[in-house]
C-alpha atoms as one frame of an Amber mdcrd trajectory, in Angstrom:
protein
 111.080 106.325  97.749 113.252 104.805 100.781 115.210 107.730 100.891 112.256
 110.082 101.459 111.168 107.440 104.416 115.239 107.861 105.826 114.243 109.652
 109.189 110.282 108.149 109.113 111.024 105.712 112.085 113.316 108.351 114.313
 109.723 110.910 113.481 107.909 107.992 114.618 109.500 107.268 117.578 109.702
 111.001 118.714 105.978 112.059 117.863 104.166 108.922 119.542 106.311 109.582
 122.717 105.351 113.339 122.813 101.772 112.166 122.394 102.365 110.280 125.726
 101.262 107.159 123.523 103.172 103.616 124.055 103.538 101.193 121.063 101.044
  98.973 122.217  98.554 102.060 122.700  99.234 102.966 118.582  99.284  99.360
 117.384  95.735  98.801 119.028  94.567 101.774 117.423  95.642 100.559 113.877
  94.838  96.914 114.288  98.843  95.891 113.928 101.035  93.923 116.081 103.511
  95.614 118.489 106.531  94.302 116.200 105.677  96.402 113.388 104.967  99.400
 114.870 108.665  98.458 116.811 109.977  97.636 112.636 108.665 100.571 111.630
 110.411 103.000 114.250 113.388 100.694 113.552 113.355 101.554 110.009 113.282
  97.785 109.159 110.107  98.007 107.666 108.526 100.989 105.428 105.026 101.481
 105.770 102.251 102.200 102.753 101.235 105.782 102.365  97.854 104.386 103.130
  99.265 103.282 106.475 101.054 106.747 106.814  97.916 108.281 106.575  96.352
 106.271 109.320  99.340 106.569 112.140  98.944 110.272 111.526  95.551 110.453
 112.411  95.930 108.472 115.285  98.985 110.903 116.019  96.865 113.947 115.335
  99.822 114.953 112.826 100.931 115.166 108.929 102.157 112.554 106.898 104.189
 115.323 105.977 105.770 115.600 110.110 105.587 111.797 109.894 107.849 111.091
 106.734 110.160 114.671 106.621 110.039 115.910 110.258 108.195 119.454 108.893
């Protein structure tokens, strides 16, 4: 499964900033700590699909955009 979460952090990264949302903003809003939302985009840490699901609600996007970029 790591390789299907390859690009997950770079999606990350590029969809919060386009939603004008800072890391602080999107940790608030799923009860984390700025350092893993920072792991995450890092690709040091691979979130559960469970937490997948929530960042793209708070993103207003798919786990689909989230985890392949389409």
């Amino acid at each position: 499964m790591k390789n299907d979460f390859e690009n997950f952090g770079n999606n990350l990264k590029l969809i919060r900033k386009s939603r004008g949302m800072t890391k602080a903003e999107l940790a608030k809003e799923l009860g984390v700590g700025v350092a893993t939302i920072t792991n995450y985009e890092a690709n040091r840490r691979t979130p559960s699909l469970a937490t997948v699901s929530k960042i793209a609600t708070a993103l207003d996007t798919t786990m689909n955009m989230l985890i392949h970029g389409y």
